[in-house]
C-alpha angles and dihedrals in degrees: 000000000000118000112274091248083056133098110251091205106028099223118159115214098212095190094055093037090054094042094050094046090059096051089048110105122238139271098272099038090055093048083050087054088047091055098050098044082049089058095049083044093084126079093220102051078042097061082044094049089052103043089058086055089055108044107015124219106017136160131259085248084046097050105032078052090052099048089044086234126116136269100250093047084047090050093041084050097052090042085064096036096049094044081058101043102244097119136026137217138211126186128208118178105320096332129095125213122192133194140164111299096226151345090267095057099049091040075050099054089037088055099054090042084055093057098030084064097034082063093043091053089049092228 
């Protein structure tokens, strides 16, 4: 009995295999995928992430304060997140503020939030 995510007659649709491979992105655009999922994979860059969604631009005392999470984790964090373009930063004297780097990223970020509470609400 084959297994109930296989396909019980194993029969290959050419035109659609060769229509979706050539939609599929390449090598390096997937690995960049793969980078940027990793670094919403953590909890912590995720409260980060977050807390820049809520409030803004914010600096590292306000956000580390907000997450409930140190200085040093919430610096850690935005040196990641920075190196990968995920967050921006503008100085302005000795202070840093940090934000969002784009629209993507925060359309991204609200995106996930949506279906991670659609799945929490069972409908």
């Amino acid at each position: 009995m084959a297994p109930a995510d296989a396909c019980a007659i194993r029969v290959v649709d050419p035109e659609k295999v060769a229509v979706v491979s050539a939609s599929l992105p390449d090598a390096e655009t997937v690995a960049g995928l793969a980078q940027v999922f990793g670094l919403l994979s953590d909890p912590g860059r995720l409260r980060v992430i977050t807390a820049l969604l809520e409030g803004g631009e914010m600096c590292v005392c306000d956000i580390a304060a907000s997450c409930g999470t140190s200085e040093s984790a919430v610096s850690h964090a935005l040196r990641l997140l920075r190196a990968n373009r995920v967050v921006r930063v503008r100085r302005s004297g000795r202070m840093a503020y940090y934000r969002l780097d784009d629209s993507h990223v925060r359309m991204l970020l609200d995106l996930a939030l949506t279906h991670v509470g659609h799945g929490e609400e069972g409908t």
